[in-house]
C-alpha positions as CSV (number, residue, x, y, z in Angstrom):
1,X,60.5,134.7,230.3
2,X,57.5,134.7,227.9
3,X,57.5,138.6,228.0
4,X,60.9,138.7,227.2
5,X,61.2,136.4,224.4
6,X,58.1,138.7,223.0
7,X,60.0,141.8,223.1
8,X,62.7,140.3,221.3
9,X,60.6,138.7,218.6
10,X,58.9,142.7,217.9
11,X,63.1,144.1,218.4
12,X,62.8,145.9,215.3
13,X,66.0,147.6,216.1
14,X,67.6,144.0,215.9
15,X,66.7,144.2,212.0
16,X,70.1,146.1,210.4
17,X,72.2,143.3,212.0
18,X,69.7,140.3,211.6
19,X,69.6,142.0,208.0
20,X,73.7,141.9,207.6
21,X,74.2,138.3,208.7
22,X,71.7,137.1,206.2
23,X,73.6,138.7,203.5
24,X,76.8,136.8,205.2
25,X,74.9,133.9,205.6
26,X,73.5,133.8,201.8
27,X,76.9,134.4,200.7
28,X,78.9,131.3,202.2
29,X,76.3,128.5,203.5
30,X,72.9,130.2,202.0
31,X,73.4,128.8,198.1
32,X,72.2,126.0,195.8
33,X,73.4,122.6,196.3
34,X,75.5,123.8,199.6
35,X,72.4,125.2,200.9
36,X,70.4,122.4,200.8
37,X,73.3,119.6,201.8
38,X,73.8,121.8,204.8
39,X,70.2,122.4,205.8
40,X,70.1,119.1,205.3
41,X,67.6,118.4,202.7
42,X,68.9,115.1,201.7
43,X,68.3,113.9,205.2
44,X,64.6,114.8,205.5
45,X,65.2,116.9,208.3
46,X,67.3,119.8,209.2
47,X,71.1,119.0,210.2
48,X,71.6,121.9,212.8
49,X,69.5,121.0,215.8
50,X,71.3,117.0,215.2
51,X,74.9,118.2,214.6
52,X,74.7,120.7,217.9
53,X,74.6,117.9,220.1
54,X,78.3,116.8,219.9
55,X,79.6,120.0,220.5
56,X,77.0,120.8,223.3
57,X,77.7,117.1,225.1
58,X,81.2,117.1,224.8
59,X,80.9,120.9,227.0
60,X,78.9,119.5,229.3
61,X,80.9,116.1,229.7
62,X,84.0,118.7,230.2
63,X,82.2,120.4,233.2
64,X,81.7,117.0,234.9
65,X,84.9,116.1,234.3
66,X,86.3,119.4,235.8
67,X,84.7,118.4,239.1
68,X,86.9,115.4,239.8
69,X,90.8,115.1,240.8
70,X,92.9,114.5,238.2
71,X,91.1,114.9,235.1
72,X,92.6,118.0,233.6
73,X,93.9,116.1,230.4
74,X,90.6,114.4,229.5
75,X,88.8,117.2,230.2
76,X,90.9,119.7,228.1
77,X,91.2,117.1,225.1
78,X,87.1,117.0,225.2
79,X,86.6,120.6,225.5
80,X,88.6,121.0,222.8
81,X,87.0,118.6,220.6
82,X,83.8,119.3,221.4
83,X,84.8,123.6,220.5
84,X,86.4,121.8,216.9
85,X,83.0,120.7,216.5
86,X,81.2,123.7,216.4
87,X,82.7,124.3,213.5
88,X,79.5,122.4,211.5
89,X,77.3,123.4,213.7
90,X,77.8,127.1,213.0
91,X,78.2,126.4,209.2
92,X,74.7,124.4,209.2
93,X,73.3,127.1,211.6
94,X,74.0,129.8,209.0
95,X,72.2,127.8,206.1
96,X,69.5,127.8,208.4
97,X,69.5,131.4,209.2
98,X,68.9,132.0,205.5
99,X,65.6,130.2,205.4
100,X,63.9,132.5,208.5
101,X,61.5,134.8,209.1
102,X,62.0,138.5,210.3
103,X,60.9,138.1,213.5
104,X,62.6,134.4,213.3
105,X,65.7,136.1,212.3
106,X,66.0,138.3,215.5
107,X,65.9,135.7,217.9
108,X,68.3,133.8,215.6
109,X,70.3,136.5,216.1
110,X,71.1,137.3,219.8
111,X,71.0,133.2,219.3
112,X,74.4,133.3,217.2
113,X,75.5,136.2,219.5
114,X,75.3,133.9,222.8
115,X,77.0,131.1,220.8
116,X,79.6,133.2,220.0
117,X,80.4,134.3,223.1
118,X,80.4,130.7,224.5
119,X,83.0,129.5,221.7
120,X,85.1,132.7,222.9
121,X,84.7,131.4,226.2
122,X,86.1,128.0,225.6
123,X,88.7,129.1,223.1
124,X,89.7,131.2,225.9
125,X,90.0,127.9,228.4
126,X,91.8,126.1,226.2
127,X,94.4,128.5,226.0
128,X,94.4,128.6,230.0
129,X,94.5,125.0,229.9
130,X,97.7,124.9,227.9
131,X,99.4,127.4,229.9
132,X,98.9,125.0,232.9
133,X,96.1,127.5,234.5
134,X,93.2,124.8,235.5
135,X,91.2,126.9,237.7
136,X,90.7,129.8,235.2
137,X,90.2,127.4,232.3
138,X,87.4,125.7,234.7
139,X,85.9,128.8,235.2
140,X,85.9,130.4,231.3
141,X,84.2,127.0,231.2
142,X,81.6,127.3,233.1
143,X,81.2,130.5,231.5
144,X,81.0,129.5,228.2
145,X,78.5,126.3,229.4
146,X,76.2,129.1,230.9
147,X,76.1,131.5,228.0
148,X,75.6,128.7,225.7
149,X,72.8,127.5,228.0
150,X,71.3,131.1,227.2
151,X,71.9,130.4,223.8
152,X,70.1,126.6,223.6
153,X,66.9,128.2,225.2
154,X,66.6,130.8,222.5
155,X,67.5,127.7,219.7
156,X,64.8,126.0,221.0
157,X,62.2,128.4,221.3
158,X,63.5,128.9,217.9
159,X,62.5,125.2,217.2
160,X,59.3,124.9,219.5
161,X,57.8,128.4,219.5
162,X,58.4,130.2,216.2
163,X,58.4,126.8,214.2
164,X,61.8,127.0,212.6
165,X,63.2,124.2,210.2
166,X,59.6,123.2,210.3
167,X,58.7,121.8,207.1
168,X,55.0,123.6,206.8
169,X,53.8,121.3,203.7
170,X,54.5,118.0,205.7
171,X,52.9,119.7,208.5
172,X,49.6,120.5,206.4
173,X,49.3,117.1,204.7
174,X,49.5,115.5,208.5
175,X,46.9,117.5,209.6
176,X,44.7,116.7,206.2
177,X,45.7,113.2,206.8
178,X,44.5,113.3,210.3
179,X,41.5,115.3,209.3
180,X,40.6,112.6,206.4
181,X,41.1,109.9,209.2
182,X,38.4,111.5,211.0
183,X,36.0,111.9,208.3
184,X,36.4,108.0,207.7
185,X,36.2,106.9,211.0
186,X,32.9,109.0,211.2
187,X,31.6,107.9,208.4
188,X,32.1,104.3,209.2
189,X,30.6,104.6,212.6
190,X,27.2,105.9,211.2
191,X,27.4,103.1,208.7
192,X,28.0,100.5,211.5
193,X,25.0,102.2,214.0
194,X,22.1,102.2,210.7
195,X,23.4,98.9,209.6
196,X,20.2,96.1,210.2
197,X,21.1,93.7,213.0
C-alpha cells in the first residue's frame, strides 16, 4: 500500500485538477476570517479531522443498524443525518485544502473524489429508502461505507504521513523545548556527579 500511496504523492498528472479545486476552494472556504474560523484557528487545532467524526459515526451506526429486524426507520433517519452532516465537514475540508502542499494536494484530491462518491452513495440510499426499497438502500450503503473507508485511509495518511494541518512552528518549539530539557538535565547530572560528598 506504501508503493501506492507513493505513486500518488509523485501523480503529476493529478496537478490540473488538484490545481482547479484550489482555485474553488480559495474562492468559497479559502479567505480571511472564513478561512481561519473554518480551519479552525480559533480552536487551536484544525476543525476537519474533529467535525468528520459525526458524519463518519452516524454511517457506521447505520450499517449496524441495517443488520437487525426492524430497524429501517432509525437506520434511514441516521443515515440521513449523518449525510446532513457532511455538509461541514466538506466546507472545513475545502479551507484545509487551501493550506496544502503539491504533493499534499494530490492525495487530498482522490481524498475528496472517494468522499464524493460515498455522499453519492448514501444520497442514493436515502432515496431508496424512501421509496420503501431496504435492500438496495442497504447495499448503496455499504457502498458508500466502503468507498468512504477508502477515502478515511487517504485522510489519514494525509494526517499521519504527509503532516497535514500540522502546525510546523509548534512542532519546532516542542522539539527545542525537548532539546533544552536535555541540555538541562545533562548539565545537572555532571553538576550532581563532580559535586564533593
Amino acid at each position: 500500500m506504501q508503493r501506492l500511496l507513493a505513486r500518488l504523492e509523485g501523480a503529476g498528472s493529478l496537478d490540473r485538477a488538484a490545481d482547479m479545486l484550489r482555485r474553488i476552494a480559495g474562492a468559497t472556504a479559502g479567505r480571511g476570517r472564513l478561512r481561519s474560523a473554518l480551519h479552525g484557528e480559533w480552536f487551536g487545532h484544525p476543525l476537519h479531522p474533529a467535525i468528520v467524526q459525526f458524519p463518519v459515526g452516524a454511517w457506521m451506526s447505520t450499517a449496524v443498524l441495517d443488520l437487525m429486524p426492524g430497524t429501517e426507520r432509525a437506520a434511514a433517519a441516521l443515515l440521513t443525518a449523518g449525510t446532513a452532516g457532511a455538509l461541514p465537514a466538506v466546507t472545513t475540508g475545502l479551507a484545509e485544502y487551501t493550506t496544502l502542499s503539491r504533493r499534499q494536494r494530490r492525495v487530498a484530491l482522490v481524498h475528496a473524489g472517494a468522499n464524493t462518491a460515498a455522499l453519492g452513495c448514501f444520497a442514493a440510499s436515502i432515496a431508496a429508502r424512501m421509496r420503501g426499497d431496504h435492500s438496495r438502500g442497504r447495499m448503496l450503503s455499504l457502498a458508500g461505507l466502503s468507498v468512504a473507508g477508502l477515502g478515511a485511509y487517504l485522510g489519514g495518511h494525509l494526517a499521519f504521513s504527509q503532516a497535514a494541518g500540522v502546525d510546523s512552528g509548534a512542532v519546532r518549539d516542542a522539539a527545542a523545548d525537548e532539546t533544552r530539557d536535555a541540555a538541562a538535565r545533562e548539565t545537572l547530572e555532571q553538576a550532581l556527579e563532580t559535586a564533593p560528598r
